[in-house]
N, CA, C and O of each residue as an XYZ file, in Angstrom:
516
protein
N     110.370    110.606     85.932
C     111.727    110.764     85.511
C     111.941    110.009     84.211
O     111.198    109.075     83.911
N     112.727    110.315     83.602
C     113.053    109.914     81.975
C     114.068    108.477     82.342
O     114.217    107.985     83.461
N     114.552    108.103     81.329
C     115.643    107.361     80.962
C     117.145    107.781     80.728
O     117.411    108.358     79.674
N     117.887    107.593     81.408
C     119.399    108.070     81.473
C     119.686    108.084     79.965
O     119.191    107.342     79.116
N     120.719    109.220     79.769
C     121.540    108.695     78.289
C     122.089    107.578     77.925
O     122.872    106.997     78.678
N     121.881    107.274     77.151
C     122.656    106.031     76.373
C     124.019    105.870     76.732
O     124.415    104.760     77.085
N     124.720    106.763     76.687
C     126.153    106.912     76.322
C     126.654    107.939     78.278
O     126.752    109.086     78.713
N     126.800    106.535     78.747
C     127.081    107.106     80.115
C     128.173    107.849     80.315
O     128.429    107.908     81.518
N     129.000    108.498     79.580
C     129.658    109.615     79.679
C     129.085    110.482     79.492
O     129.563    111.402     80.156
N     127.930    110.916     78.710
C     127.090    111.523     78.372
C     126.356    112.008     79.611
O     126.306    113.208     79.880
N     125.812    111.116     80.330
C     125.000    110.861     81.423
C     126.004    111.677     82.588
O     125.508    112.444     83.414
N     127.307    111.422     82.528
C     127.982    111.516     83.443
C     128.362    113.146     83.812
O     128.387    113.774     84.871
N     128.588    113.431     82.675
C     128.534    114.737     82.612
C     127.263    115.909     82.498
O     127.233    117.121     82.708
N     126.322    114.985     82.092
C     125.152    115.720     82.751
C     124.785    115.901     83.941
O     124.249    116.943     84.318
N     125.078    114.698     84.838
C     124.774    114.503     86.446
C     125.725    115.584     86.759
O     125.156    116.539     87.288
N     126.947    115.730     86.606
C     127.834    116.538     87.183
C     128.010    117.893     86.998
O     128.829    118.596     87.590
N     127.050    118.311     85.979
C     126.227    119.786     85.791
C     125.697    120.386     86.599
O     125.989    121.437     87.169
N     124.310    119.253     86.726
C     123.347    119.299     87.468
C     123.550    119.297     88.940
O     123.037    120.203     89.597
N     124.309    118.285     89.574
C     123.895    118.021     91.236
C     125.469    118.268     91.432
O     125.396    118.818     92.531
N     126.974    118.248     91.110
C     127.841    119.175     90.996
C     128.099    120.543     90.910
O     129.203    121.081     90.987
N     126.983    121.087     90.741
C     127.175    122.516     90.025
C     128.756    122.483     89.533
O     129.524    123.392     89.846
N     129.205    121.251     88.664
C     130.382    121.805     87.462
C     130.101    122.625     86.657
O     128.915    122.944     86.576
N     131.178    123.318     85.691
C     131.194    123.923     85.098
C     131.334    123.038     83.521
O     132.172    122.136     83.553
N     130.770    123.181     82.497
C     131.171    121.910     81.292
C     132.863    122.045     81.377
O     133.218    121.102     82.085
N     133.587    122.516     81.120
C     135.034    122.275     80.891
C     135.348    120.675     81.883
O     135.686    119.562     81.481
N     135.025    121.247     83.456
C     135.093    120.337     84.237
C     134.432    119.149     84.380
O     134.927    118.108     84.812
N     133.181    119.336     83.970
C     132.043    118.382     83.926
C     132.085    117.139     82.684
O     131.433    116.108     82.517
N     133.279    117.856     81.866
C     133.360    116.944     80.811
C     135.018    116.076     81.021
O     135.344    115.277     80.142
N     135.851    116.291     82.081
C     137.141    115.651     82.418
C     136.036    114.585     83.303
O     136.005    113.386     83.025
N     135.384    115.021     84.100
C     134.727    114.355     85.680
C     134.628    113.341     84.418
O     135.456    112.437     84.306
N     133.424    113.547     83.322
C     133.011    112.111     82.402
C     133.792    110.863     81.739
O     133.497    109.824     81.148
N     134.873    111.495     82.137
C     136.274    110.582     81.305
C     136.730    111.225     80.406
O     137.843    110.942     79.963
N     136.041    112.191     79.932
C     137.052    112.782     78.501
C     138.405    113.181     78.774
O     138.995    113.324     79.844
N     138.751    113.323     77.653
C     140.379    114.121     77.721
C     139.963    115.673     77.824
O     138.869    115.954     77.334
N     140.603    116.560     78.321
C     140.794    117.877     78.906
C     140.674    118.205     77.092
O     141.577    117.675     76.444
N     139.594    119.059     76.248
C     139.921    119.714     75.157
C     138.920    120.834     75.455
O     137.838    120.716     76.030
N     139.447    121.878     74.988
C     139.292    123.691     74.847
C     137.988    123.525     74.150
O     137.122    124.091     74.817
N     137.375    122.839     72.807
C     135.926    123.304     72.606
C     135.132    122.261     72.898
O     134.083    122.743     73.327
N     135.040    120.461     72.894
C     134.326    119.673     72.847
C     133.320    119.438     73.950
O     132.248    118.833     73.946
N     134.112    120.231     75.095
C     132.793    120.328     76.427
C     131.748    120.935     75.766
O     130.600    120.519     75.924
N     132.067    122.111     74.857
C     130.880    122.995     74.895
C     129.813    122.270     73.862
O     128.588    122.352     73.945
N     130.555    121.554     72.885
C     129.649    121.326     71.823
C     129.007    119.976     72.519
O     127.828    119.824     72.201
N     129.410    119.199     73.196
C     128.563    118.501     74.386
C     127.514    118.929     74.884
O     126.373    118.519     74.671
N     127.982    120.102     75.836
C     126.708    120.918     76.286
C     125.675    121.297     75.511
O     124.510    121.360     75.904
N     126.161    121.627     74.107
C     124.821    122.008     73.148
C     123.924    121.087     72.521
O     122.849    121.385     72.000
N     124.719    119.309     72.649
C     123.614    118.835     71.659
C     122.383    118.835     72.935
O     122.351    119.272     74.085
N     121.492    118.151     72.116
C     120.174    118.422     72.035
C     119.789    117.038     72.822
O     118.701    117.015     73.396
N     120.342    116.280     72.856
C     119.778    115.385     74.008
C     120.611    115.807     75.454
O     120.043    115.793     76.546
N     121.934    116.153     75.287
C     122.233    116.352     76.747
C     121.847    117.418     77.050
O     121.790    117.438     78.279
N     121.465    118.565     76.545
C     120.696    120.212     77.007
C     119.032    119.224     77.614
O     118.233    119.403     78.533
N     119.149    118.359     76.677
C     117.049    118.096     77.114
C     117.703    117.311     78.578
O     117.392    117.667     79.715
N     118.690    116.148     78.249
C     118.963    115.461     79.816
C     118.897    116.505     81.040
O     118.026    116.400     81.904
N     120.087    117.742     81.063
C     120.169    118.098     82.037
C     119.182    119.216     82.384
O     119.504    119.866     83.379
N     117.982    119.598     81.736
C     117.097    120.360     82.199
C     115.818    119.421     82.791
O     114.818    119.928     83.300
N     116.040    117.851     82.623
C     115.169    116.991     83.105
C     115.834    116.818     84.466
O     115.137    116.640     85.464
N     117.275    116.870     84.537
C     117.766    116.576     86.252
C     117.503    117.498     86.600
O     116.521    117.218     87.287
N     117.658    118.691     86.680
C     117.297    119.983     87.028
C     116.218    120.139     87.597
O     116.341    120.504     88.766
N     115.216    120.012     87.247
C     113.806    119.906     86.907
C     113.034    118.518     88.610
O     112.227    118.769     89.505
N     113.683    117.441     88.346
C     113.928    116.396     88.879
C     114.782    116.837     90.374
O     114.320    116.363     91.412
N     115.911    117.660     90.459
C     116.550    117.983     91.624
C     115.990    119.095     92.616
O     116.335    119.270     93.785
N     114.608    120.135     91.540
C     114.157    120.956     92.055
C     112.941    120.470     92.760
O     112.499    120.987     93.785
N     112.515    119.617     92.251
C     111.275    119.003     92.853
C     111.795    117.999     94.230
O     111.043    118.004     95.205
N     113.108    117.125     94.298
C     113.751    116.656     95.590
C     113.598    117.746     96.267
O     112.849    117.636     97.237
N     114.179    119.033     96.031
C     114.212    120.099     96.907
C     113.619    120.940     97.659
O     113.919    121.515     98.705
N     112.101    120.924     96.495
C     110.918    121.482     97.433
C     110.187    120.514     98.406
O     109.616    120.752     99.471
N     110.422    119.044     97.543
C     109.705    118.072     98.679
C     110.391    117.983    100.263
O     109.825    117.730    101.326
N     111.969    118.322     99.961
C     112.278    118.212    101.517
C     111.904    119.084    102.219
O     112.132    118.804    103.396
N     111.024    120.841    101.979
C     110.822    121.204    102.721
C     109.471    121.628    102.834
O     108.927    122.716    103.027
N     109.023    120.280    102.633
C     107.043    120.032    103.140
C     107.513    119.463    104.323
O     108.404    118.629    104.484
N     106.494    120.260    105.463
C     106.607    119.113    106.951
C     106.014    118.161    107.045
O     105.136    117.762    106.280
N     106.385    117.699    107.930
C     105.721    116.059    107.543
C     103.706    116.534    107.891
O     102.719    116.294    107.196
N     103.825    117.207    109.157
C     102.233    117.520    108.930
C     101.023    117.970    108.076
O      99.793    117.921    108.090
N     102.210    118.507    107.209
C     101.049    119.138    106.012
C     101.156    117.406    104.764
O     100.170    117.115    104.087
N     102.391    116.571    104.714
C     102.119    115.257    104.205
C     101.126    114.420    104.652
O     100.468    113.696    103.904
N     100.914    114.535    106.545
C      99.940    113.772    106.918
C      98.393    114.231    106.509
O      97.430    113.478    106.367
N      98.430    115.912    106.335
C      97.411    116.296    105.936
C      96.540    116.068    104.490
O      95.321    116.206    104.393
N      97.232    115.783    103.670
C      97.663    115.550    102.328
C      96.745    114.095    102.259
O      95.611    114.064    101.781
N      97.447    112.902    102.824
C      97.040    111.968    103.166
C      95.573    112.137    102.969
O      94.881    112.313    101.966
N      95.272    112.009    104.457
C      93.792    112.407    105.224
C      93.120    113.260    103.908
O      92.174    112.589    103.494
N      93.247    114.245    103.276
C      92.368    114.349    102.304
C      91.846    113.495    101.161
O      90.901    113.617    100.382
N      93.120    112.280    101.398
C      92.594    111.274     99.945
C      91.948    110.182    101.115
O      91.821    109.071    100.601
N      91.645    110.205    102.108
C      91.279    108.917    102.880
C      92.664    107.926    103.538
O      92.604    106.726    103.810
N      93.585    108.618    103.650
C      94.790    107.727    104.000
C      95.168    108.020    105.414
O      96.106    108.781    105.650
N      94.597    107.546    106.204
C      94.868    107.780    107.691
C      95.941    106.604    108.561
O      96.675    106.722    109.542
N      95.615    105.509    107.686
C      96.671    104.499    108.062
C      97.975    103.979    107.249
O      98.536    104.785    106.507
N      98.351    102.984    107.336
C      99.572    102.342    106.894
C      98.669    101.779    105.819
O      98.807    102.132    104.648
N      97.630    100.800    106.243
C      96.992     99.881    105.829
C      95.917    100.222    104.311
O      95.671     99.456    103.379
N      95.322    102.032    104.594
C      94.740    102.561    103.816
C      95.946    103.126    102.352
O      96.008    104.148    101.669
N      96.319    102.522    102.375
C      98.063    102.766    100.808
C      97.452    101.228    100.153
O      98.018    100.861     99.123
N      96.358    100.344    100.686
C      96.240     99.248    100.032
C      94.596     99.130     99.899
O      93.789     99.917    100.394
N      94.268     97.842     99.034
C      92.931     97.435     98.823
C      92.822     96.096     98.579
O      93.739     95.365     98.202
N      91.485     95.726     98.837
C      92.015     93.998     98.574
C      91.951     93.571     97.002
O      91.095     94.067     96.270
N      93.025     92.502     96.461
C      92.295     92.646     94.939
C      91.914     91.056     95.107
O      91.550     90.547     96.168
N      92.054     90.429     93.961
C      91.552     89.332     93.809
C      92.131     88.491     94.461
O      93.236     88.864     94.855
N      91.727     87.126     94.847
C      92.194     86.311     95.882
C      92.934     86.443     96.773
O      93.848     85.686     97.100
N      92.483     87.798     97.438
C      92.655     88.097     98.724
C      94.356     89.039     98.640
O      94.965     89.498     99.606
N      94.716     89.086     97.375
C      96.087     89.780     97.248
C      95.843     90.943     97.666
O      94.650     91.235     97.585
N      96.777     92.049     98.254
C      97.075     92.899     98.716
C      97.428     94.158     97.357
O      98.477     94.077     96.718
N      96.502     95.144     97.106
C      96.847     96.352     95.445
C      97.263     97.512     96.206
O      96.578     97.953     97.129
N      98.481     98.072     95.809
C      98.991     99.320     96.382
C      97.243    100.695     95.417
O      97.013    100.909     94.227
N      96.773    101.031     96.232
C      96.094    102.227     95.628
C      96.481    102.715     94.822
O      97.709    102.797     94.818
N      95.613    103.436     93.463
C      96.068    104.681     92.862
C      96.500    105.748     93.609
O      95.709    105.947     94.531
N      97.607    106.677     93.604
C      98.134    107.326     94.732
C      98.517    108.490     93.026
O      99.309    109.423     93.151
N      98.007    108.283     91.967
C      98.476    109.342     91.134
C      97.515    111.173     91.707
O      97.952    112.182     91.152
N      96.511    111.329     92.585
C      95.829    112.181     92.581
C      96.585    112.466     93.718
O      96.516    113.685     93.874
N      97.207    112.011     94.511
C      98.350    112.764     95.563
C     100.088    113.651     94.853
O     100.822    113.153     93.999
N     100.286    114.933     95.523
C     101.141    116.087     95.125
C     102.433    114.898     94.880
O     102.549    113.942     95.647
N     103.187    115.078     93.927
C     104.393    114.269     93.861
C     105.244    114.891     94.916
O     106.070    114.151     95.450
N     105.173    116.157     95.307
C     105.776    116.577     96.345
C     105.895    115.931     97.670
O     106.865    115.783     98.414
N     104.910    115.657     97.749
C     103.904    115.225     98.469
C     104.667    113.532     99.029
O     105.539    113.263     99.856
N     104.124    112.989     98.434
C     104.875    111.741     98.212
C     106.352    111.626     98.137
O     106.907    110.559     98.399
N     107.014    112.701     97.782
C     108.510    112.672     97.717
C     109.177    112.700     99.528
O     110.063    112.099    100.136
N     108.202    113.708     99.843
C     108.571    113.704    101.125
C     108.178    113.141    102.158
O     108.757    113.487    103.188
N     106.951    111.970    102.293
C     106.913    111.073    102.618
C     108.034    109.914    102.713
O     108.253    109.360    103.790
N     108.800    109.543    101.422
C     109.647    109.135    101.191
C     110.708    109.694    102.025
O     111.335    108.818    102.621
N     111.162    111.084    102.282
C     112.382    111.265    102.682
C     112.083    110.745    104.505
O     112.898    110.427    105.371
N     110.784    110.832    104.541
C     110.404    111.134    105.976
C     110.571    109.610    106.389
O     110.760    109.438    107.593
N     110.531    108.399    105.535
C     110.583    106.769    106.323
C     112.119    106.949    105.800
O     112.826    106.022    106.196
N     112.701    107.762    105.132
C     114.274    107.276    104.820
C     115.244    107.746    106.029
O     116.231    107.281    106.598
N     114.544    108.770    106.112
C     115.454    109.253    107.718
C     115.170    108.705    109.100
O     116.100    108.491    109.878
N     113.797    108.452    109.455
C     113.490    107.645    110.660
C     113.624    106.030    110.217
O     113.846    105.156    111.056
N     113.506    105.829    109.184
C     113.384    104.065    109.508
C     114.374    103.401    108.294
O     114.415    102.296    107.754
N     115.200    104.745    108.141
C     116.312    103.720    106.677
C     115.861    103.289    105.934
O     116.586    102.417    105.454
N     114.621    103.405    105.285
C     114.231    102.716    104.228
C     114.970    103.540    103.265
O     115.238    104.742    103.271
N     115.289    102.403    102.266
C     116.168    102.567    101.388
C     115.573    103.400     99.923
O     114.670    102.915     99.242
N     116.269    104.757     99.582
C     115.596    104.942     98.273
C     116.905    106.105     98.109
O     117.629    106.596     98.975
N     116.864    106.310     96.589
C     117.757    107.820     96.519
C     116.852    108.852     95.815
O     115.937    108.655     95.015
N     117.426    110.202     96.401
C     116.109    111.254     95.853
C     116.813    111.484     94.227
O     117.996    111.240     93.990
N     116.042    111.885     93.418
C     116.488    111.984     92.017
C     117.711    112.983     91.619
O     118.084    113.067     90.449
């Protein structure tokens, strides 16, 4: 995931594009602006908030497919990189410290829904993008 806009009205009205399905007119009052007839649109066109909100987009579609991996084909997923335990997500490093694995050769999907899967049984805390 990228870096939010600078200019969190900016931001604000991108989020509210994206995971709102607003419309810009609306999406640009939600941001704080004042209600005006063309400035939503020319909002919508620059070129960092068109790149922002095709990165949430992008970012909300991938939350979306990860929620509907079952968790068995995640456990399966696992087990192909050698991850059968809790314990196998680690390695020992130097003086006995505890190194989370490289986990970049596992599906981000993959991992996303792992994530949703300890957020719903055990509350662990995270928000999907």
């Amino acid at each position: 995931m990228s870096q939010p806009l600078r200019n969190p009205k900016h931001e604000k009205f991108a989020r509210a594009i994206v995971f709102d399905g607003k419309e810009p007119p609306e999406a640009y009052v939600i941001a704080g602006f004042q209600k005006d007839r063309a400035n939503h649109w020319k909002l919508f066109r620059n070129p960092r908030v068109k790149a922002r909100i095709a990165e949430l987009t992008e970012d909300r579609e991938l939350a979306e497919r990860a929620a509907r991996v079952p968790v068995a084909d995640v456990l399966a997923e696992f087990e192909k990189h050698d991850i059968a335990r809790l314990a196998d997500f680690y390695h020992p490093g130097p003086a006995g410290v505890l190194v989370v694995r490289d986990l970049g050769t596992i599906k981000v999907e993959t991992a996303l829904a792992l994530l949703n899967s300890l957020h719903e049984s055990f509350g662990v805390g995270w928000t999907p993008p």
